[in-house]
C-alpha positions in Angstrom: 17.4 3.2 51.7 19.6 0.9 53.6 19.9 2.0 57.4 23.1 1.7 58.0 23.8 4.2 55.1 21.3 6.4 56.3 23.0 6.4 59.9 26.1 7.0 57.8 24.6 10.6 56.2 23.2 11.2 60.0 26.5 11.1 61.3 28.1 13.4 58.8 25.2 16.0 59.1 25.7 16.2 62.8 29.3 15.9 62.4 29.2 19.3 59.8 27.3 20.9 61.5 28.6 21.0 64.6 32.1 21.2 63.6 34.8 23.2 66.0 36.3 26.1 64.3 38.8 26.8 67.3 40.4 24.0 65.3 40.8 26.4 62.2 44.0 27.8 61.9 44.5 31.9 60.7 47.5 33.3 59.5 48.6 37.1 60.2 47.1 39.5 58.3 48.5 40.1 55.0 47.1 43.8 54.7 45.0 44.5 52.4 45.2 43.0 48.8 42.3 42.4 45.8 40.9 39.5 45.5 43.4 37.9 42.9 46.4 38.8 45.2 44.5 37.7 48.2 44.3 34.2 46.6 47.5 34.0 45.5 49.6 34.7 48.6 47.3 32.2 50.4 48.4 29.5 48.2 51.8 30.8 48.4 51.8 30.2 52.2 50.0 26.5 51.4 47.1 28.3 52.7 43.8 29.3 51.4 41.1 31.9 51.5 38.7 31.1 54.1 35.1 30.5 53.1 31.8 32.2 54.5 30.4 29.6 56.6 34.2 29.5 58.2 34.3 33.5 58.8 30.5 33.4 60.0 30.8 30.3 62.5 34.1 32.0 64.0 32.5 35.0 64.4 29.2 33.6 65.6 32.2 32.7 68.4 33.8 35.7 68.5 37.0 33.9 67.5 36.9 37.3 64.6 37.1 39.9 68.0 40.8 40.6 67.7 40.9 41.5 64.1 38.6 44.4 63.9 41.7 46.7 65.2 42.5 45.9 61.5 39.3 47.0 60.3 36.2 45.2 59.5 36.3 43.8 56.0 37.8 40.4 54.8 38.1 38.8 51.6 36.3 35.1 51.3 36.6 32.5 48.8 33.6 32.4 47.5 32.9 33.9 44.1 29.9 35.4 42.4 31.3 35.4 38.8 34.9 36.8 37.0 34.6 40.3 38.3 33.0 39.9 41.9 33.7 37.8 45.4 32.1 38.2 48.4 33.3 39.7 51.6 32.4 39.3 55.3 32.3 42.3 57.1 33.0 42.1 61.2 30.8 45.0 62.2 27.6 42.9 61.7 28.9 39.3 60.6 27.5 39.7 57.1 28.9 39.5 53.7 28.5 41.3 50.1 30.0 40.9 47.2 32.6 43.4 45.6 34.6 43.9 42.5 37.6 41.5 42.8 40.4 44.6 41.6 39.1 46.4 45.4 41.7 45.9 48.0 40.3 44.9 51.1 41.6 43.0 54.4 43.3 39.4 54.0 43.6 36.1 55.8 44.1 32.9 55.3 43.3 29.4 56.6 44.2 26.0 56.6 
């Protein structure tokens, strides 16, 4: 492999993976909605549903501590098939899938 391209894909690794997610941006929260509605607000507000890796980092920072006066459970982008997405949970910074007609908390990002 040429080196420079292999200090290219070094970079971009270290780059991902230490990426700042203060830099994320978080709307209000929209309540709670299913998983269809969720997504469509988001793009409504030329936003989008965050992913898991950015609702685990910013709780791994505790960026997440003001929204559990909310509750605990967030929709995510991230879908398992036509009938189930996954959620993140704040009371241990996990996430499990649920049917996508449950209403559960929503934010978005962009």
């Amino acid at each position: 492999m040429n080196p420079n391209k292999l200090i290219l894909i070094l970079i971009f690794i270290s780059f991902s993976l230490c990426s700042d997610t203060t830099k994320l941006k978080w709307s209000a929260s929209l309540g709670k909605l299913t998983w269809s509605e969720a997504k469509t607000k988001c793009t409504e507000l030329k936003m989008r549903l965050p992913t898991l890796e950015e609702l685990k980092k910013s709780y791994d920072t505790e960026e997440l501590e003001s929204w559990k006066k909310e509750g605990n459970t967030f929709w995510t982008a991230n879908e398992i098939s036509k009938e189930r997405a996954y959620y993140f949970t704040l009371l241990n910074g996990v996430s499990f899938s649920l049917a996508k007609d449950k209403t559960i908390l929503t934010r978005c990002i962009w």
